[in-house]
C-alpha positions in Angstrom: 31.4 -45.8 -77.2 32.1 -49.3 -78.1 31.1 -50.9 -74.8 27.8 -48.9 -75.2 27.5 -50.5 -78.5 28.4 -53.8 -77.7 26.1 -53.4 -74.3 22.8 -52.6 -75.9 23.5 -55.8 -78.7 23.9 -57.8 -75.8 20.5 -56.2 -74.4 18.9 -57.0 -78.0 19.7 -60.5 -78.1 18.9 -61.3 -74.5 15.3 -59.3 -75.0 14.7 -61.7 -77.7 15.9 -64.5 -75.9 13.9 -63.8 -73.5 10.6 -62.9 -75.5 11.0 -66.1 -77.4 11.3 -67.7 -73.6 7.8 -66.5 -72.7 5.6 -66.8 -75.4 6.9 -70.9 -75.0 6.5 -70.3 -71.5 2.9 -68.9 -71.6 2.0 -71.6 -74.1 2.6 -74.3 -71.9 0.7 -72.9 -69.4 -2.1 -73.2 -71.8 -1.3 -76.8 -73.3 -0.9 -78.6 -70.1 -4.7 -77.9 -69.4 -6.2 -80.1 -72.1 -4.3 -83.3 -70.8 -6.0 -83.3 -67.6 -9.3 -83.9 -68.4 -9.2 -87.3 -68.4 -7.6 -88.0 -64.8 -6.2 -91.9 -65.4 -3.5 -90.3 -68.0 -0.2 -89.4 -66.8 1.3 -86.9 -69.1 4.6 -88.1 -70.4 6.5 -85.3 -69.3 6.0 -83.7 -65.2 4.5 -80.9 -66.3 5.6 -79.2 -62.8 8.8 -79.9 -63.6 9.2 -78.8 -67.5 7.5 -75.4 -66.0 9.8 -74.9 -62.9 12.7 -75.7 -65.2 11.6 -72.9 -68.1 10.8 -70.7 -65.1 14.4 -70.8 -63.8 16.0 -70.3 -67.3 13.6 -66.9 -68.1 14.8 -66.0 -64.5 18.5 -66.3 -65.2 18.0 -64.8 -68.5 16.1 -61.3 -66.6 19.3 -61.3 -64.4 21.5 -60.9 -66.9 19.5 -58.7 -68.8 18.8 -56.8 -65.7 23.1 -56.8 -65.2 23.5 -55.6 -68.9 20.9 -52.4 -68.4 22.6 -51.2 -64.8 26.1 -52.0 -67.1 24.3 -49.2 -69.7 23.0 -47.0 -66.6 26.5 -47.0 -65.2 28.0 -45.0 -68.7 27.4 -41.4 -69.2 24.7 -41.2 -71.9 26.3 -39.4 -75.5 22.9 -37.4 -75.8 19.3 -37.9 -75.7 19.0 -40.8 -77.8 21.3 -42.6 -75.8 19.4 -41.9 -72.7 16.2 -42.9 -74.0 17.8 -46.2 -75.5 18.7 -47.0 -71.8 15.5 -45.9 -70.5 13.4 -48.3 -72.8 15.6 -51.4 -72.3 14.7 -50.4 -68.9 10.9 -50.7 -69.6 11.4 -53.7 -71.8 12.9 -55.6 -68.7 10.1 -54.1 -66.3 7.3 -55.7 -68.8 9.4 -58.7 -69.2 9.3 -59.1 -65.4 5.6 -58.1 -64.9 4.6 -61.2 -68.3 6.3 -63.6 -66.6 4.9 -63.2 -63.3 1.8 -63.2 -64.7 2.2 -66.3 -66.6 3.6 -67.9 -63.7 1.1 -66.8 -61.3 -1.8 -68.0 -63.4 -0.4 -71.4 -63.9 0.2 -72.0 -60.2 -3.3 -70.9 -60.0 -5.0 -73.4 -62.4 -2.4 -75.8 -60.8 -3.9 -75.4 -57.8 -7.4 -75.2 -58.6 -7.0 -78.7 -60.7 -5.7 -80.0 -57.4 -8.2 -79.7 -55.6 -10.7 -80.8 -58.0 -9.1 -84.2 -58.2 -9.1 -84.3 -54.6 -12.5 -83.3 -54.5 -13.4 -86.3 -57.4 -11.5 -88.8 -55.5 -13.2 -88.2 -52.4 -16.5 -88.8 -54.0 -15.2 -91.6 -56.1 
């Protein structure tokens, strides 16, 4: 029972890890907009880069969250409420996954559209 215990903390803290992970994560998606309008700044920090780095610590973070819950799947559940426990870190992970695609989709989308606007601009430049 202990390693159940200790298994589902472990779930808990890396689920708010991870939540705390992707609300950043979506903000900067957001932010990084608003310091391209004026095309002769260069932001301080590679935007790219901050974002692929964030990217790869919410990934390593699902792993191991994704680790923990077949851990939990692997243990005979002690009754219903232990089942269902397993079964929503299980759809906790799932929406985790589908948020951060999304975010990550959408800022390789504006990414790409404000590419080829300034390539467009500096052609009619």
């Amino acid at each position: 029972m202990t390693d159940v215990v200790d298994l589902r903390k472990q779930a808990r803290h890396l689920e708010n890890e991870i939540d705390a992970k992707l609300v950043a994560f979506s903000k900067l998606g957001i932010n990084t907009s608003a310091r391209h309008v004026n095309a002769d700044e260069i932001p301080l920090l590679d935007e790219e880069q901050v974002f692929e780095n964030m990217a790869s610590e919410i990934e390593t973070l699902l792993s191991k969250l994704l680790f923990i819950n077949e851990r939990m799947s692997e243990l005979q559940p002690n009754g219903a409420a232990m089942l269902h426990t397993m079964q929503r870190h299980k759809e906790i992970l799932k929406d985790y996954k589908l948020e951060f695609n999304k975010i990550r989709n959408n800022f390789i989308a504006r990414k790409d559209r404000e590419d080829l606007l300034g390539s467009v601009r500096k052609e009619i430049e």
